[in-house]
N, C-alpha and C positions, 0 to 999 in steps of 0.2 A: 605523741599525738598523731592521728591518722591523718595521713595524707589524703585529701577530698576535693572537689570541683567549690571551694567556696561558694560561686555563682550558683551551685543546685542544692548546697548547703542552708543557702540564703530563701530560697525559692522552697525548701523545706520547711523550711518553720515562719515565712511571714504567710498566713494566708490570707485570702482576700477578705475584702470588707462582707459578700454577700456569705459566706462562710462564717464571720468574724458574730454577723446579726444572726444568722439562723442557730448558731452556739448558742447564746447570748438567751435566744428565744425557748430553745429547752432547755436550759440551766434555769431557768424562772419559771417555767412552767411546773419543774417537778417542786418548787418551792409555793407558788400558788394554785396550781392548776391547770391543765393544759384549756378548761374550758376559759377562764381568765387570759388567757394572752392569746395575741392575734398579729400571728405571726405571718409578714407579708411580702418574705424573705427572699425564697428561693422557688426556681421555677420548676416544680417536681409536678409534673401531670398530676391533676384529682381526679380530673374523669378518666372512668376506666377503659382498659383497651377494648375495642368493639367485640361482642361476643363469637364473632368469627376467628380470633385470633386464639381464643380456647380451644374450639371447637378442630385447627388447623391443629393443633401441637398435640391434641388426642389422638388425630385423626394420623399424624405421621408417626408417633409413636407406636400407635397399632399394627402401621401396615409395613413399615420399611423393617427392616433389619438395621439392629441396633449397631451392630457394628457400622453398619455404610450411615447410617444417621447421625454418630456423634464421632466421624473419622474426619478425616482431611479430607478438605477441597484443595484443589491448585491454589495457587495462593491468592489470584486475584478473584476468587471464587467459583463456585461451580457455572459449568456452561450454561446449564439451561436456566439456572436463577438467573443469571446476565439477562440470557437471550429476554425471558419473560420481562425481567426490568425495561430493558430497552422496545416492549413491546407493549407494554404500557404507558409509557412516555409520550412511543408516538401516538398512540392512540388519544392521549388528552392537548396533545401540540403541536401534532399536523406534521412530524418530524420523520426522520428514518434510521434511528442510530441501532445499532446492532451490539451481539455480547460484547466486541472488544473495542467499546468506547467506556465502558463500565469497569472497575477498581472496587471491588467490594471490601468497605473499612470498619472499623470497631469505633461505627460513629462518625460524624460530621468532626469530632475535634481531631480525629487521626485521618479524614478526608483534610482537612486544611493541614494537617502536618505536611504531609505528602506530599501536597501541592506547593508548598514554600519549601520543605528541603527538595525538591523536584527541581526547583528554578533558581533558590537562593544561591549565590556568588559575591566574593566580597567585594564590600561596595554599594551591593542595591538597596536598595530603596522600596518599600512596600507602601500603599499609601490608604488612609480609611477614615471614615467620619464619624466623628463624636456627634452623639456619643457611640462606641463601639465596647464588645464584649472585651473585659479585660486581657482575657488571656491572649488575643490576639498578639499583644505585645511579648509574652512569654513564646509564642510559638514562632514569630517573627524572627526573634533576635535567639533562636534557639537553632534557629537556621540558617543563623550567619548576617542577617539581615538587617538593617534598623525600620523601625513603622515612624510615619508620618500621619500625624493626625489633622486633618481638617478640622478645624473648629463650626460647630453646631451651628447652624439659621435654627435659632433657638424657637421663631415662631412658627415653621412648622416640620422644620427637620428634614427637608428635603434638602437637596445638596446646594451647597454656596458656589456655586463656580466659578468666580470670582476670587474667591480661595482655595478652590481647586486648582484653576489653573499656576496661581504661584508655588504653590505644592510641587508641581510637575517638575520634572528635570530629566535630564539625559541619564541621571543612575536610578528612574523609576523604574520597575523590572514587571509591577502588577500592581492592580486595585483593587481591593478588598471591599464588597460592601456586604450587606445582607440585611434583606427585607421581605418580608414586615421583620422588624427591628428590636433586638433585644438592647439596650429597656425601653424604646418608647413604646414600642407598636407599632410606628409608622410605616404606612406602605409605601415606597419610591412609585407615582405618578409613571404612566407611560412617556408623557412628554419628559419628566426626567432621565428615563433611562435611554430614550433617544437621542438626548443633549448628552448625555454618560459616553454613549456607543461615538456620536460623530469627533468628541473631543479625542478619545481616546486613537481613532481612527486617525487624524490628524496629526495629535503629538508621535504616535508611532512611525509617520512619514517623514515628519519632519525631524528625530532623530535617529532615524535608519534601522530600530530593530524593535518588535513587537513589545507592546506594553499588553499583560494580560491584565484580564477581568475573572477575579476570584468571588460566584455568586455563591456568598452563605446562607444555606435556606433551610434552616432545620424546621421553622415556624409556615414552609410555604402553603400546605393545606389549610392555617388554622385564619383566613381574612373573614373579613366580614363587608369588605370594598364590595360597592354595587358594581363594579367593573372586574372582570378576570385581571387576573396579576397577568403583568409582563412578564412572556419567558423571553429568559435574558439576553439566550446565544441568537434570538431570530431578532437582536438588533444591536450584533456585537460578535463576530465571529470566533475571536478569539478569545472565549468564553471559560470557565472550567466551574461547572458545578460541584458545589460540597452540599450533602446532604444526610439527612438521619429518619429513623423513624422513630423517635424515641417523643415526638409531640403529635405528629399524626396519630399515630397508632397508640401513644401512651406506653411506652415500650423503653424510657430513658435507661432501666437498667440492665438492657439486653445489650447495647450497643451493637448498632449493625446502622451501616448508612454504607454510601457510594461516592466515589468520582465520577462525574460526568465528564468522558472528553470528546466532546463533539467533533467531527471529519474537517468542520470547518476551520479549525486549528490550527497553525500554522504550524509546517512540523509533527504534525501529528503524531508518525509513529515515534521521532524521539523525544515529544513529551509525554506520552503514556508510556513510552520505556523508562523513563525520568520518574515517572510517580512508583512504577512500581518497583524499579529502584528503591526509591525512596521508604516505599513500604517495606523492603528486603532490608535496607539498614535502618529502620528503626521498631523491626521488631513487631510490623503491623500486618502481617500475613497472613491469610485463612480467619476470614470473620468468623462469627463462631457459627458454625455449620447446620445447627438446627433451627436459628435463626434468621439462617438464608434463605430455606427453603418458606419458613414464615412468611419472610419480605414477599416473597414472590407470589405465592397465596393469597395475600392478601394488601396485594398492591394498586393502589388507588382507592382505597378503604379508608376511612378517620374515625375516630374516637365521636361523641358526640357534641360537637363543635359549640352546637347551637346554648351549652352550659356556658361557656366561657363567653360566650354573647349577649346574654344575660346576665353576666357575673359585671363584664364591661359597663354595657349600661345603666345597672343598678349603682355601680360605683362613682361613673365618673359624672353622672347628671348631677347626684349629690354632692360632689368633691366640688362642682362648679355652682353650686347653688349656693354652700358656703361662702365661697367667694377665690376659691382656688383658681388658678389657671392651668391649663393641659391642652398641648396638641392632639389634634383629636387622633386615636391609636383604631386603624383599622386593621389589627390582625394582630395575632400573638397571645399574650396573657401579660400584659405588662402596661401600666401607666405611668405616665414621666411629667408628675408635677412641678412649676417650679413653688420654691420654698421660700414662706414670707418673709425668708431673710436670706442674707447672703452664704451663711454659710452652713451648707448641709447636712453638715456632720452634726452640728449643735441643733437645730431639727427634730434631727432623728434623737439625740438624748433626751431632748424634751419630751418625743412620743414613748419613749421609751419609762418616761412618767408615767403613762397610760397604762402600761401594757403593751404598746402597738409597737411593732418590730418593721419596720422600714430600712433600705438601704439609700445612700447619699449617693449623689451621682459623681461626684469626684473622680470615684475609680473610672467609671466608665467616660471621662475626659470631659467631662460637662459639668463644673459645679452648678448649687445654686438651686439644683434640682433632687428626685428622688425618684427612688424607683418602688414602683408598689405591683408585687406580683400577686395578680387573681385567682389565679389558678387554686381554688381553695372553695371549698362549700362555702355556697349563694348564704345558708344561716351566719356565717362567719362575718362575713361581709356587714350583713344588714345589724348584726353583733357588734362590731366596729365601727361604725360611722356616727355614734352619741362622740366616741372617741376624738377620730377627726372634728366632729362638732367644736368638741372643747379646745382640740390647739389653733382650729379656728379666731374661737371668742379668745383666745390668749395672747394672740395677733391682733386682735383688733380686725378683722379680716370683714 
């Protein structure tokens, strides 16, 4: 019998629940129909990438030479894509970061790799709030690390501090958050992230060595908050941006995103030599080159937001009319009801009487609740909601 990493043995064949549902939703569709089920699974962009992102991968096909187009960049990416990144940052942040605070990744999930085998050491402690993307924990503890989960203020999902701060210890190493928020939506409040920053700034005094702030933001273009979101590092120094354009731009299957590591870093130059480290052992080197030059093109650019804005409040006005309850989600494509029972799993089997594909929030450290992703034609929606009606009345609701 072959000798193997049980642990990646293990991690190959369970897969996740939002996985386990969106199976689940095309194995019944090729049986009824794909117009029959209403599938509200997985967060794959419906709107398409803005027509500038065509018109850019024509445009450099035509004119570059194919060999310098689809060759190696250095590994933390080409200069001028950096420079450009960092030159679009500051232009929307009032900021000054330059090419080499920039780590160009195959995606925000191998920007958080990076950053956690960058810092991880045995022993620490990572710390995040439910509910949180699952794999956080798969990349955590893959990096030597254990995750700590703050449990949910279930009423509007801003952070518990309260249970934050029992959370904290002398082997915390970073905090994980990221907002607007997969699954709720939620945006973290400016006054949260300042309450975020001064804690953080404090527990790091008081046990003698830097506690980072790991800000995940793959969803950061996609709010619909009457307020600009909090950028993070200008209330928190030692900050590390993970990000992608795979929701902005609709681009999930190109994989390209960044590290940010801002000047104000403590250590700077050896934790950007740490990440890119980090990138060198695990295989995440040279984002894919024709991609970069995209990013750069067409940075600060979004898909057409104002779909998933109208997908939101066509959804959740009627999810609350029924009689459901939701935090109200300003940003993202994701609603996080809770379920008129306690347990979510059975929920989601009952919708799944319907046709309707929903994920439980369990996975994401929160039972009790569900995750319902919008990102899907507005007709789907309004397809769906006789749906909801009925596990509604099923409830008693």
């Amino acid at each position: 019998m072959a000798r193997l990493s049980q642990r990646m043995v293990a991690l190959g064949t369970a897969r996740s629940e939002i996985r386990e549902a969106f199976a689940f939703a095309q194995a019944r569709a090729a049986v009824v129909g794909p117009e029959n089920v209403d599938d509200f699974s997985i967060g794959n962009p419906s709107v398409p990438a803005p027509p500038s992102v065509a018109e850019t991968i024509h445009r450099l096909v035509d004119e570059i030479d194919p060999v310098a187009l689809h060759g190696y960049t250095p590994a933390q990416g080409a200069p001028d894509v950096r420079q450009a990144l960092a030159e679009d940052l500051n232009g929307r942040f009032g900021t000054s970061y330059d090419k080499d605070c920039l780590y160009l990744t195959v995606g925000a999930a191998a920007s958080l790799c990076c950053c956690l085998s960058a810092m991880g050491c045995e022993g620490d402690e990572f710390i995040t709030f439910a509910p949180y993307f699952p794999e956080y924990k798969v990349f955590v503890e893959s990096a030597g690390g254990k995750l700590i989960a703050v449990p949910a203020d279930i009423e509007d999902f801003q952070i518990d501090f309260a249970a934050f701060e029992q959370a904290l210890s002398p082997n915390t190493k970073a905090v994980i958050i990221n907002t607007p928020n997969n699954p709720t939506g939620v945006v973290y409040s400016r006054k949260t992230v300042e309450k975020l920053g001064r804690m953080l700034e404090d527990k790091s005094r008081e046990y003698g060595h830097t506690i980072y702030l790991i800000s995940d933001e793959p969803y950061r273009e996609i709010s619909y908050a009457d307020e600009p979101l909090p950028w993070v590092p200008s209330y928190y120094a030692n900050t590390l941006i993970c990000y992608s354009y795979s929701k902005s731009l609709s681009l999930p299957g190109q994989r390209i995103g960044y590290v940010l590591v801002p000047r104000t870093v403590e250590d700077f130059d050896l934790v950007y030599a740490a990440i890119a480290g980090a990138g060198r052992a695990l295989g995440y080197v040279c984002a894919p080159a024709l991609f970069q030059l995209v990013a750069a093109r067409c940075a600060g650019q979004t898909a057409d937001i104002s779909i998933y804005k109208k997908n939101r409040d066509v959804l959740l006005n009627a999810l609350r009319e029924m009689g459901y309850t939701c935090a109200q989600p300003d940003g993202a494509f994701y609603l996080f009801p809770r379920t008129p029972e306690p347990d979510a799993k059975a929920f989601c089997e009952k919708a799944k009487a319907y046709d309707l594909v929903l994920v439980p929030g369990d996975s994401f450290g929160c039972p009790g609740h569900v995750r319902i992703s919008y990102c899907v034609p507005t007709e789907q929606i309004l397809r769906a909601l006789p749906k909801f009606r009925k596990l509604a009345d099923d409830y008693g609701l």
